[in-house]
ChimeraX commands (.cxc) that place a marker at each C-alpha (Angstrom):
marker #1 position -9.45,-6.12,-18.80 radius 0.5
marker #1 position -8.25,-3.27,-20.74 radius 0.5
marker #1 position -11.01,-2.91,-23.29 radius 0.5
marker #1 position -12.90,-1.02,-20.30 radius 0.5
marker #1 position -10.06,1.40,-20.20 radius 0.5
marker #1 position -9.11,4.26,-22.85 radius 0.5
marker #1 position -5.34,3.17,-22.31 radius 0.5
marker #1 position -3.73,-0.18,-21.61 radius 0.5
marker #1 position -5.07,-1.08,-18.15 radius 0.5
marker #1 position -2.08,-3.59,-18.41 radius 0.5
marker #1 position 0.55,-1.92,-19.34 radius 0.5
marker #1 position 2.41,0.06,-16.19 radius 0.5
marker #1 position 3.80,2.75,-18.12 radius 0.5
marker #1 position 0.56,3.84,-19.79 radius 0.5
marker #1 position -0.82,3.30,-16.25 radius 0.5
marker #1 position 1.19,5.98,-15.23 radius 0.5
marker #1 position 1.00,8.03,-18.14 radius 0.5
marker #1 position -3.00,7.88,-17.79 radius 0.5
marker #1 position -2.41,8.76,-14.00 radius 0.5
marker #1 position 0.02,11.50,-14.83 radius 0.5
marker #1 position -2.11,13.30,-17.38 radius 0.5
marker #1 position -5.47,12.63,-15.20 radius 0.5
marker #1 position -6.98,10.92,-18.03 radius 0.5
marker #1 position -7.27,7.80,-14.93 radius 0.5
marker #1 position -8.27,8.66,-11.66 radius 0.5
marker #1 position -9.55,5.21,-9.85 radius 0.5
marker #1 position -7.98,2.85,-7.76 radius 0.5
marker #1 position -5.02,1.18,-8.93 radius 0.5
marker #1 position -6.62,-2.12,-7.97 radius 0.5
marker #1 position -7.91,-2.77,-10.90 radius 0.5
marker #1 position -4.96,-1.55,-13.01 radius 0.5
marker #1 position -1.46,-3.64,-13.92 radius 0.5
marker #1 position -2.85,-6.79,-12.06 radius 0.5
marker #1 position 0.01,-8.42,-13.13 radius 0.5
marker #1 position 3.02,-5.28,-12.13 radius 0.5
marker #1 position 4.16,-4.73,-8.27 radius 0.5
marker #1 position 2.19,-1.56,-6.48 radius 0.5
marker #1 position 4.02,-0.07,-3.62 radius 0.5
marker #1 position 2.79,2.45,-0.82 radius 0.5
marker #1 position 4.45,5.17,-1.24 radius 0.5
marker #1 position 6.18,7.08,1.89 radius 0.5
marker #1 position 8.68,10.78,1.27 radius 0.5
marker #1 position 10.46,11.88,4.24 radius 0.5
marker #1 position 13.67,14.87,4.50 radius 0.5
marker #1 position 17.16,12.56,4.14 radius 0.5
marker #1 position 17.75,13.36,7.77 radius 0.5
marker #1 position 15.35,11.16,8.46 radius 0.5
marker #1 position 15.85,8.58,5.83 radius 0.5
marker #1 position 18.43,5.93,7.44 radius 0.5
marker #1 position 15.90,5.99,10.60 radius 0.5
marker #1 position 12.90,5.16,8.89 radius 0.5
marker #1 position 15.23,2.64,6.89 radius 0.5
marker #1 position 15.68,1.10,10.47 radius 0.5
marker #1 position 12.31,1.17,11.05 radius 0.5
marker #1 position 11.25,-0.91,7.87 radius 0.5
marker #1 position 13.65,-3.49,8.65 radius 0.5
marker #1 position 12.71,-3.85,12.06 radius 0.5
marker #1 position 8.99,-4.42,10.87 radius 0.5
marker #1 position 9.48,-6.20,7.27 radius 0.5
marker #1 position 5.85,-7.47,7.12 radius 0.5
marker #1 position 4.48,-4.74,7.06 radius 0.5
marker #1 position 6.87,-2.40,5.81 radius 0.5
marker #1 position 8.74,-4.33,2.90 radius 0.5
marker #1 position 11.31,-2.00,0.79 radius 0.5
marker #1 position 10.79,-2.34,-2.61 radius 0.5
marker #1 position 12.80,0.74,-3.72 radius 0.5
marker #1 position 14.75,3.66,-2.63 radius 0.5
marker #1 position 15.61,6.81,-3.90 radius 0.5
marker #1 position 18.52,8.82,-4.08 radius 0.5
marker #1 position 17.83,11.90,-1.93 radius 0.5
marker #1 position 16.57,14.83,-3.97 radius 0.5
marker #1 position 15.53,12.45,-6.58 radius 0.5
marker #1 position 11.58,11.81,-7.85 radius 0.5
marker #1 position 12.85,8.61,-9.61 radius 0.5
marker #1 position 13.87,5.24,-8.98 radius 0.5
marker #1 position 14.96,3.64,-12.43 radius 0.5
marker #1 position 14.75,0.10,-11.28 radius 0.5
marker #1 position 11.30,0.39,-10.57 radius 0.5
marker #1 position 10.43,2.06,-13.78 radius 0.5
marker #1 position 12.37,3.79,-16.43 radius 0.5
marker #1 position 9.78,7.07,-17.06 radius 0.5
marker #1 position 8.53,6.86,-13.08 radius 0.5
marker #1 position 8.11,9.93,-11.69 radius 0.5
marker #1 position 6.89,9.71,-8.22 radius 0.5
marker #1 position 5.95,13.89,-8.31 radius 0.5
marker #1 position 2.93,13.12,-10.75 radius 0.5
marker #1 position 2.34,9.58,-11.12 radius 0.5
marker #1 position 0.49,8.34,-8.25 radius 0.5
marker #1 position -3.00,9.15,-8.35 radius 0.5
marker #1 position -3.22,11.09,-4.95 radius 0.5
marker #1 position -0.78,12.30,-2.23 radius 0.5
marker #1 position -1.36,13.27,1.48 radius 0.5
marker #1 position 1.40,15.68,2.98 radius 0.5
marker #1 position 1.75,16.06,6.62 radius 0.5
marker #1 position 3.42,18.47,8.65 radius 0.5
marker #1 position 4.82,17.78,12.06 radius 0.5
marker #1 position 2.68,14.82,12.13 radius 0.5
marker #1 position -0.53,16.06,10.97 radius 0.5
marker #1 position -2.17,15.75,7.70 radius 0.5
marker #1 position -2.14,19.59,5.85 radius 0.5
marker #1 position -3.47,18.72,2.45 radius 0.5
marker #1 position -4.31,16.24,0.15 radius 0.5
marker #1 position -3.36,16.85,-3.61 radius 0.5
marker #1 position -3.18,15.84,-7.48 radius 0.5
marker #1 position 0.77,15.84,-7.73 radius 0.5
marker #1 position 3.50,17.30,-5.14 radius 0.5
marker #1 position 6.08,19.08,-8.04 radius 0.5
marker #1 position 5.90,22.20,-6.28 radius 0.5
marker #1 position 6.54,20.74,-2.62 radius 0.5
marker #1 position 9.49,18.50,-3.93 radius 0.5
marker #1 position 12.72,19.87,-2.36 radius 0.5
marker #1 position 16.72,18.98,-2.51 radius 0.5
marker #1 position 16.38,16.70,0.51 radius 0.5
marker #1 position 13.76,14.46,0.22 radius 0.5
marker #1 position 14.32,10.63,-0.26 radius 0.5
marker #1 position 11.72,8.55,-1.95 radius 0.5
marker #1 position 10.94,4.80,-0.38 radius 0.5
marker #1 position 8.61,2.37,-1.97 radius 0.5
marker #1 position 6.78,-0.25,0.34 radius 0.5
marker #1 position 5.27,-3.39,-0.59 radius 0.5
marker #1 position 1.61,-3.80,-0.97 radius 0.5
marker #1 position -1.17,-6.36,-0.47 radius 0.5
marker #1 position -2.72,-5.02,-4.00 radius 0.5
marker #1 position -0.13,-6.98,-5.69 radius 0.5
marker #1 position -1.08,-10.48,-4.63 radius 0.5
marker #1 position -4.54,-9.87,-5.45 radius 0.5
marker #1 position -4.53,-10.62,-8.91 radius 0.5
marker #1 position -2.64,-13.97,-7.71 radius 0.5
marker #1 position -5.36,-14.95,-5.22 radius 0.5
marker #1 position -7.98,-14.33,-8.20 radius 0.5
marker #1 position -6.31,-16.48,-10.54 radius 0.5
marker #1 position -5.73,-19.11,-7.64 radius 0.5
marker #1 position -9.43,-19.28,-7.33 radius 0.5
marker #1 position -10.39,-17.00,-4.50 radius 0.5
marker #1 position -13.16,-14.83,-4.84 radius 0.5
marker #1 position -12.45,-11.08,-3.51 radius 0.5
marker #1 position -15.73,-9.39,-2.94 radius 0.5
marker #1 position -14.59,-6.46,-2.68 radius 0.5
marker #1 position -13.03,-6.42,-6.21 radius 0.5
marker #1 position -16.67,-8.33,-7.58 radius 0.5
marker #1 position -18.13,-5.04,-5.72 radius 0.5
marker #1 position -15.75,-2.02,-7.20 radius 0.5
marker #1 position -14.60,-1.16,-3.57 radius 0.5
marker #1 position -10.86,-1.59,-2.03 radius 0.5
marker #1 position -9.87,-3.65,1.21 radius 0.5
marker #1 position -10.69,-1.91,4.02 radius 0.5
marker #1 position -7.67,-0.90,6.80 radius 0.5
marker #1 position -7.88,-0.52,10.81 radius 0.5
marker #1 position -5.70,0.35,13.40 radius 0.5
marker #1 position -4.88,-2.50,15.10 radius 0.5
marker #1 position -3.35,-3.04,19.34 radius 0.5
marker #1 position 0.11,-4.62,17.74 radius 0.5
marker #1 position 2.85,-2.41,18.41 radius 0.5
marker #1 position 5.76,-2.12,16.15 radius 0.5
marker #1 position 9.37,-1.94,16.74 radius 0.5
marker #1 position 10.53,1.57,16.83 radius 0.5
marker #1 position 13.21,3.01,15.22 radius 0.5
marker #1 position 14.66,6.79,15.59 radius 0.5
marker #1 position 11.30,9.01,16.03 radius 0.5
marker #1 position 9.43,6.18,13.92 radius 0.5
marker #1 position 7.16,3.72,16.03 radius 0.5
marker #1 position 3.55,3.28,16.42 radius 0.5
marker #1 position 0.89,0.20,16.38 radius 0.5
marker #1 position 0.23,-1.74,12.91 radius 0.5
marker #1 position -2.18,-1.10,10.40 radius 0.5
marker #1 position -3.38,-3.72,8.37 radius 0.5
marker #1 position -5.83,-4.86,5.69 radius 0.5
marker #1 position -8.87,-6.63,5.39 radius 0.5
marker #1 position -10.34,-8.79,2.95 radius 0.5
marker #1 position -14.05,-10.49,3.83 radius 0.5
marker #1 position -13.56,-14.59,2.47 radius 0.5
marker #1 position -15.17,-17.63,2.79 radius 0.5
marker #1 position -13.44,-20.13,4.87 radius 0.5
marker #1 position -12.27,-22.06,2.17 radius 0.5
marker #1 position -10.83,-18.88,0.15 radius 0.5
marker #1 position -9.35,-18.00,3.59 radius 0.5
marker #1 position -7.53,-21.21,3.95 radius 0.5
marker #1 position -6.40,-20.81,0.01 radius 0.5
marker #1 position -5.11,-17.32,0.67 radius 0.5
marker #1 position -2.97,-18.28,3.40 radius 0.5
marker #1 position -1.19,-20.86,1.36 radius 0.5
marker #1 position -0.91,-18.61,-1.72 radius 0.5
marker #1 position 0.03,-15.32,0.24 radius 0.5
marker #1 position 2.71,-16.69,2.33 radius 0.5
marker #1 position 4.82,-17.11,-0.79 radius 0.5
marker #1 position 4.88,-13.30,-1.30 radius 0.5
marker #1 position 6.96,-12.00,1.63 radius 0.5
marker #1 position 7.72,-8.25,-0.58 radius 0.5
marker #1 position 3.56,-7.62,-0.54 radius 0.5
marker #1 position 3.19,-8.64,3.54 radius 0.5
marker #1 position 3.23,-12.36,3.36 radius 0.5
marker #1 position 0.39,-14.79,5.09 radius 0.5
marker #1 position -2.39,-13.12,7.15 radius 0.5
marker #1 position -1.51,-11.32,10.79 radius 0.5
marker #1 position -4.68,-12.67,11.99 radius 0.5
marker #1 position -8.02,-14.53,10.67 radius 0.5
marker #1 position -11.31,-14.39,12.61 radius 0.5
marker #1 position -12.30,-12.34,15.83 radius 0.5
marker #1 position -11.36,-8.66,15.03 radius 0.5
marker #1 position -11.45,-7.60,19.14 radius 0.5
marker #1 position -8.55,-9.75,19.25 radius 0.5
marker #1 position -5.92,-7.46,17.61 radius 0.5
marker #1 position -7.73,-3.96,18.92 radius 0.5
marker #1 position -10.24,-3.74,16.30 radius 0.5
marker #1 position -14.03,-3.00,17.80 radius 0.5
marker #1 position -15.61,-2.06,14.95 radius 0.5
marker #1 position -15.09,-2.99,11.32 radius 0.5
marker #1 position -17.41,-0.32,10.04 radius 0.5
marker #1 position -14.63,2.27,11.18 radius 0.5
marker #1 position -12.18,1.96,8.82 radius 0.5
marker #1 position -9.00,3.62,8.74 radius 0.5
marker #1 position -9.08,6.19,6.21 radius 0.5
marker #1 position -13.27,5.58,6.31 radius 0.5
marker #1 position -12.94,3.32,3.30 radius 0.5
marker #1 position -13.12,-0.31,1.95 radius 0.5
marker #1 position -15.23,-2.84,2.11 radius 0.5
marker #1 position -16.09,-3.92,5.91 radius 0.5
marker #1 position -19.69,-5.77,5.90 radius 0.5
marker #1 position -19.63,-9.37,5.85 radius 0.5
marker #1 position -21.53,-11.73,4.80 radius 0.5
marker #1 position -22.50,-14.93,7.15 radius 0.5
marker #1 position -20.41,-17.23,5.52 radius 0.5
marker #1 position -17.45,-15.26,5.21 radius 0.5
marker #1 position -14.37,-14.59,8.24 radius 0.5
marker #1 position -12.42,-11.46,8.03 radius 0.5
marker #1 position -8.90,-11.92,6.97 radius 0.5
marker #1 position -6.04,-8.82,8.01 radius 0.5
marker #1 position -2.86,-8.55,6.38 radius 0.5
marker #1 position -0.28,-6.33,7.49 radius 0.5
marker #1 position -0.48,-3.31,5.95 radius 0.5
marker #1 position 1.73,-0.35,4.62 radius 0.5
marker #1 position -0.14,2.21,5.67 radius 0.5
marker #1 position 1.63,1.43,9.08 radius 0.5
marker #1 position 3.84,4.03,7.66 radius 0.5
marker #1 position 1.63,6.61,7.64 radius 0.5
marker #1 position 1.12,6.53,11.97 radius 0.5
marker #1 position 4.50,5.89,12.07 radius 0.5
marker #1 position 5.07,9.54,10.57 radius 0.5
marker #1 position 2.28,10.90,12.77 radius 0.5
marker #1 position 4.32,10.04,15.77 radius 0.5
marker #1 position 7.69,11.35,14.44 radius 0.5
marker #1 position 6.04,14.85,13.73 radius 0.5
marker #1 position 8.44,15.17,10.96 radius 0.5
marker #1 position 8.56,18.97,9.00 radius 0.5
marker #1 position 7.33,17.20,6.14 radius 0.5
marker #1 position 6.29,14.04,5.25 radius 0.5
marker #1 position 4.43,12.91,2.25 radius 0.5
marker #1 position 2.18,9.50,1.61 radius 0.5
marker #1 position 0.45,8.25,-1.26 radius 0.5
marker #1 position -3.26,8.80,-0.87 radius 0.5
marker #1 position -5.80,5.37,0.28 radius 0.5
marker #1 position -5.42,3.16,-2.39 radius 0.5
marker #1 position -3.96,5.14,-5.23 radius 0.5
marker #1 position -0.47,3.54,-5.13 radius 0.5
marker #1 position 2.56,3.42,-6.65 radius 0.5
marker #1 position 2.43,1.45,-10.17 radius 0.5
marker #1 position 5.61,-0.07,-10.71 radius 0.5
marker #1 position 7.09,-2.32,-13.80 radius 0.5
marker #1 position 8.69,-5.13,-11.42 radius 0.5
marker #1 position 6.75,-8.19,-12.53 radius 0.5
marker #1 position 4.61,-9.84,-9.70 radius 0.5
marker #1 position 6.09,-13.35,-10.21 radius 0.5
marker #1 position 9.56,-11.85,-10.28 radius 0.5
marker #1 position 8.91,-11.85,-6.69 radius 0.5
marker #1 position 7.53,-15.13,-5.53 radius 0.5
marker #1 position 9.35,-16.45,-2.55 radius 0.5
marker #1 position 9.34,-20.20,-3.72 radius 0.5
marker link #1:1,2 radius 0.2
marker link #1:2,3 radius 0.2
marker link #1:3,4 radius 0.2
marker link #1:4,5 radius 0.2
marker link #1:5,6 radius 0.2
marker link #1:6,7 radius 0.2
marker link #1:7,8 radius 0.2
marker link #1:8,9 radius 0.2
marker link #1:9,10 radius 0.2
marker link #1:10,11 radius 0.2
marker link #1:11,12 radius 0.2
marker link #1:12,13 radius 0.2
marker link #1:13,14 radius 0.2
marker link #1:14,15 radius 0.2
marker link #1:15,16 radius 0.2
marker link #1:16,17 radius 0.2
marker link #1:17,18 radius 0.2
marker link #1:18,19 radius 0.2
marker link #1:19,20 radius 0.2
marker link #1:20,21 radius 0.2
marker link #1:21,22 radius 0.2
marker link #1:22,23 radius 0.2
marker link #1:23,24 radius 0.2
marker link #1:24,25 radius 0.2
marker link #1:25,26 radius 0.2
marker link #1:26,27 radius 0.2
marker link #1:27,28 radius 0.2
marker link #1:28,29 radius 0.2
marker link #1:29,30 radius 0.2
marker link #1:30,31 radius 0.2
marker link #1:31,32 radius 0.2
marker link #1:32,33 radius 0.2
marker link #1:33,34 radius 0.2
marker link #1:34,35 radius 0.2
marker link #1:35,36 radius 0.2
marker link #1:36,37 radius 0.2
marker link #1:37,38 radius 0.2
marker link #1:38,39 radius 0.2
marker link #1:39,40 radius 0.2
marker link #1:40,41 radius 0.2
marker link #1:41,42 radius 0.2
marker link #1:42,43 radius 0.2
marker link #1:43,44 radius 0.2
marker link #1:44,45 radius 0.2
marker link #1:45,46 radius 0.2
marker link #1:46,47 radius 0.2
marker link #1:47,48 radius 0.2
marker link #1:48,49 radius 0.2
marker link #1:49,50 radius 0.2
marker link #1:50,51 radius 0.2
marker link #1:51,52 radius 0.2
marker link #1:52,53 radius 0.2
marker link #1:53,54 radius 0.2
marker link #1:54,55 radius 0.2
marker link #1:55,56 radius 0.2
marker link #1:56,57 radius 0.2
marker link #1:57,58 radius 0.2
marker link #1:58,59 radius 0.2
marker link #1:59,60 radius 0.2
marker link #1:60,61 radius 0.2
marker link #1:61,62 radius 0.2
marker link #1:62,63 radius 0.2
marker link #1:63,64 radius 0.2
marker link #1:64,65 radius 0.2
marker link #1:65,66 radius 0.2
marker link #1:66,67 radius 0.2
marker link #1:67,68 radius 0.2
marker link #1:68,69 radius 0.2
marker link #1:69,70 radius 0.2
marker link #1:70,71 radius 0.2
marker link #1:71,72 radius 0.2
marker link #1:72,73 radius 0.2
marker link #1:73,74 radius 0.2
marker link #1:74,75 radius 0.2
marker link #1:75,76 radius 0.2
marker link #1:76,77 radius 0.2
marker link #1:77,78 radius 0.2
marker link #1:78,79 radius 0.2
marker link #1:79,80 radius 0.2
marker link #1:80,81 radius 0.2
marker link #1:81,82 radius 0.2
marker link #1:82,83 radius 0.2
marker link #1:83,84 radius 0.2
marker link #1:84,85 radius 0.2
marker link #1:85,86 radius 0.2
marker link #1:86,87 radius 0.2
marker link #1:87,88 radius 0.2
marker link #1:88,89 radius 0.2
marker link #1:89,90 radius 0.2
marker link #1:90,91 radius 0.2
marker link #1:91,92 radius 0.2
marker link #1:92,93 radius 0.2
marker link #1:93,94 radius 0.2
marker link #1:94,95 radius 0.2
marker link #1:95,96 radius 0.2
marker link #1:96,97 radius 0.2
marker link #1:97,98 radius 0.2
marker link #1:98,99 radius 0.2
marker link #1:99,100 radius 0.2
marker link #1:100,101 radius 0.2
marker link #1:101,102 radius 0.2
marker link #1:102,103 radius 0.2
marker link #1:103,104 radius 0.2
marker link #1:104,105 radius 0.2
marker link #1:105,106 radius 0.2
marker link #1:106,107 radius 0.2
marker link #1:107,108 radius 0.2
marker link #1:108,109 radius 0.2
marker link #1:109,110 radius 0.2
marker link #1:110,111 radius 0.2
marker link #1:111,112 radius 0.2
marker link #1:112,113 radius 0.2
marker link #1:113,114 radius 0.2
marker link #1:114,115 radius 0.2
marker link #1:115,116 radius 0.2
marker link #1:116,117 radius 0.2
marker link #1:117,118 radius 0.2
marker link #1:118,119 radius 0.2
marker link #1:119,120 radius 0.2
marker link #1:120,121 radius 0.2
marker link #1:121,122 radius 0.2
marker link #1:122,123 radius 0.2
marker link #1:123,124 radius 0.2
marker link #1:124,125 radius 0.2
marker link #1:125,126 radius 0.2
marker link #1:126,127 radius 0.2
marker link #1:127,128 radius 0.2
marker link #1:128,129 radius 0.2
marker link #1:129,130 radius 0.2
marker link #1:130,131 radius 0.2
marker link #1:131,132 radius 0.2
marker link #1:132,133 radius 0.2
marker link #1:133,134 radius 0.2
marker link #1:134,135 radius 0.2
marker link #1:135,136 radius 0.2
marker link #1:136,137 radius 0.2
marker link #1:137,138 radius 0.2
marker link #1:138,139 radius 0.2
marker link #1:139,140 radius 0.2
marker link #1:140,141 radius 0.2
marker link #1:141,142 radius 0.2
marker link #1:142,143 radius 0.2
marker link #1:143,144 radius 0.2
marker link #1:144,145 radius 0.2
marker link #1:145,146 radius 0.2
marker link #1:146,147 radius 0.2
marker link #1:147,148 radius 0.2
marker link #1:148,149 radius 0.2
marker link #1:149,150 radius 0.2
marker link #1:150,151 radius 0.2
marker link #1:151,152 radius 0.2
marker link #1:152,153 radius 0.2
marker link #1:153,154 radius 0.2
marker link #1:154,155 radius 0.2
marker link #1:155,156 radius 0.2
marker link #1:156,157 radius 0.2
marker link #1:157,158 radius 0.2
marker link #1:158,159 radius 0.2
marker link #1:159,160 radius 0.2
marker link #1:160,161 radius 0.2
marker link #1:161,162 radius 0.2
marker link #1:162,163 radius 0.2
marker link #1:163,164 radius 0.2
marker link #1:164,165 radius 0.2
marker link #1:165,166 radius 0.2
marker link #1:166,167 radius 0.2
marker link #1:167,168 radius 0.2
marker link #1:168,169 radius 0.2
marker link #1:169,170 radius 0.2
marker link #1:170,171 radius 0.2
marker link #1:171,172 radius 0.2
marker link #1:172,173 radius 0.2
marker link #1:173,174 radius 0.2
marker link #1:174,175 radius 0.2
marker link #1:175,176 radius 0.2
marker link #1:176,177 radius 0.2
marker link #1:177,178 radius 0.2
marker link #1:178,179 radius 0.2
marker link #1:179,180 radius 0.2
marker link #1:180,181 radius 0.2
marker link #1:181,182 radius 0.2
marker link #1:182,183 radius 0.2
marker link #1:183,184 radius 0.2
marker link #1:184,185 radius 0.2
marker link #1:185,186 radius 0.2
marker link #1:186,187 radius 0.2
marker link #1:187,188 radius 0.2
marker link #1:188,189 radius 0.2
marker link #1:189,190 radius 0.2
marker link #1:190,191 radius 0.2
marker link #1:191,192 radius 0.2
marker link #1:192,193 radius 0.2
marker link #1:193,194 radius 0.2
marker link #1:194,195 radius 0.2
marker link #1:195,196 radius 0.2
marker link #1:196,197 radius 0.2
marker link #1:197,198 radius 0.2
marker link #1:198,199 radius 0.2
marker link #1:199,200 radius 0.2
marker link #1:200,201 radius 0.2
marker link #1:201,202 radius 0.2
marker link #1:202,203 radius 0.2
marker link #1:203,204 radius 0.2
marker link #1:204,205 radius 0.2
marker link #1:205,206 radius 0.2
marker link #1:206,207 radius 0.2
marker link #1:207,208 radius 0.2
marker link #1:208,209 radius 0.2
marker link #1:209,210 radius 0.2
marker link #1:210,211 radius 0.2
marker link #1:211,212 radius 0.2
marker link #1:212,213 radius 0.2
marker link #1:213,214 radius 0.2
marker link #1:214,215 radius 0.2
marker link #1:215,216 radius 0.2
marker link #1:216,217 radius 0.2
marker link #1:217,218 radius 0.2
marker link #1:218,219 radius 0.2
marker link #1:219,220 radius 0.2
marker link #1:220,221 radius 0.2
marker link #1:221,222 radius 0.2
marker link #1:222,223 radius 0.2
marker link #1:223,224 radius 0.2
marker link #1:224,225 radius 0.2
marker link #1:225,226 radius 0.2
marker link #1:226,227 radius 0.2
marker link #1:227,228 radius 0.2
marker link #1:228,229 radius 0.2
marker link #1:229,230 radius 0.2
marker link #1:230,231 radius 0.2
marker link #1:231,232 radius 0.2
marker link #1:232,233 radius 0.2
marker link #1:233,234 radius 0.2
marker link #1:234,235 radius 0.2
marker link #1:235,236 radius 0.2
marker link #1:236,237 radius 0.2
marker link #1:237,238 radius 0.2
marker link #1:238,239 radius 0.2
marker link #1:239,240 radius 0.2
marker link #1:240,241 radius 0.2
marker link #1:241,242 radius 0.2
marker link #1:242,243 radius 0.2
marker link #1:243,244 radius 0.2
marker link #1:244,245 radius 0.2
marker link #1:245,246 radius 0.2
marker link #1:246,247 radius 0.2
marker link #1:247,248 radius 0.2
marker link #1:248,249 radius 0.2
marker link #1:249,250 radius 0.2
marker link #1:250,251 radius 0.2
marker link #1:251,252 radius 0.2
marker link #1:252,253 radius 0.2
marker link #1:253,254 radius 0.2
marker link #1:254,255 radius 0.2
marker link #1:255,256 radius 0.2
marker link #1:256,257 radius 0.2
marker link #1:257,258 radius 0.2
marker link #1:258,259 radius 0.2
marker link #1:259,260 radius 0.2
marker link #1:260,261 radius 0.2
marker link #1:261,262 radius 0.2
marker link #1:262,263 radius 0.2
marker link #1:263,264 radius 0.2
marker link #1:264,265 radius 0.2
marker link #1:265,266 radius 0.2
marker link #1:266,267 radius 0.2
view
């Protein structure tokens, strides 16, 4: 894979380092297949032990990975030279609730106050369900799973709440059945499938509107959706707390990490 790449596509820290000096500026689903990506969610340390509470109430979706110390762009165990300011390949800041801006890097927003939390993601299975045989289209295609708002409520936590987001990948019955079995051993990137089939079921009218307006969402007529919780549930969740500040990674640019993705099989 990384002779398409200028820089070891499989390395994590020159992953970064590509990100960081803008030399890469892609998805990161096609980079460090093999390394834990994490959603990435900054919120003021006053609100920190409640959205802490809120991830543990709603661990599928929102899996902790990593925490930061607040005022503090790094979290060592994650990766030694990690600096969440410039190394993820997009950011989204909101203010009380609403998205203000979407940006390269966030140095000059980064204050005393903020804490740093790391969520699992569904990116780092897919690598896993590849080499287990199942065929992601949307990979084969150059696109990203698509996301939707779903009618699944979460459990609220301080200001935090809101319904679930998840993630869709378009598979053939028989992949479908595969990913289950593979996926449910990875609790830290969501774990088995929400839901398989019908999307009307969980809220979800229309799979050409995406969340975000991006991913793949036709299917073919042999193939059943498949949604995954999602950590973009984070993302409503800090729409309806109307924090000061909040800042999110931006659609599928997340955070790279070093954490091996075996390290974290649930066997």
């Amino acid at each position: 894979m990384s002779s398409a790449f200028d820089f070891d596509a499989d390395s994590p820290p020159a992953v970064r380092e590509a990100i960081r000096s803008r030399a890469y500026r892609g998805f990161t689903n096609v980079v460090a297949r093999r390394h834990v990506q994490g959603n990435l969610m900054i919120v003021p340390a006053a609100h920190a032990d409640d959205f802490a509470a809120y991830c543990a109430l709603n661990p599928q979706a929102l899996p902790v990975l990593g925490r930061s110390e607040p005022g503090s762009p790094h979290i060592p165990a994650l990766g030694a030279d990690l600096d969440l300011r410039t190394d993820v390949g997009g950011y989204m800041v909101f203010r009380d609730g609403e998205l203000s801006a979407t940006q390269r890097e966030i140095g000059a927003l980064w204050r005393d106050d903020l804490v740093a939390f790391v969520l699992g993601c569904s990116f780092s299975f897919e690598g896993v369900l590849q080499r287990h045989g199942v065929r992601l289209r949307h990979i084969d295609e150059g696109n990203v799973s698509a996301m939707y708002v779903t009618n699944i409520p979460t459990r609220p936590a301080g200001p935090f709440g809101g319904p679930l987001v998840v993630s869709m990948r378009a598979l053939r019955a028989a992949d479908a059945i595969r990913a289950i079995v593979v996926s449910q051993h990875y609790p830290m990137f969501h774990g088995q499938p929400i839901h398989l089939g019908t999307p009307s079921l969980i809220g979800i009218d229309d799979l050409s509107r995406s969340y975000g307006g991006h991913g793949l969402t036709r299917l073919h007529d042999d193939e059943l959706p498949v949604f995954w919780a999602c950590g973009a549930t984070a993302q409503l969740a800090a729409h309806q707390a109307r924090l000061p500040l909040c800042i999110t990674h931006y659609k599928a640019h997340m955070v790279v990490t070093d954490l091996p993705v075996d390290g974290l099989v649930d066997s």
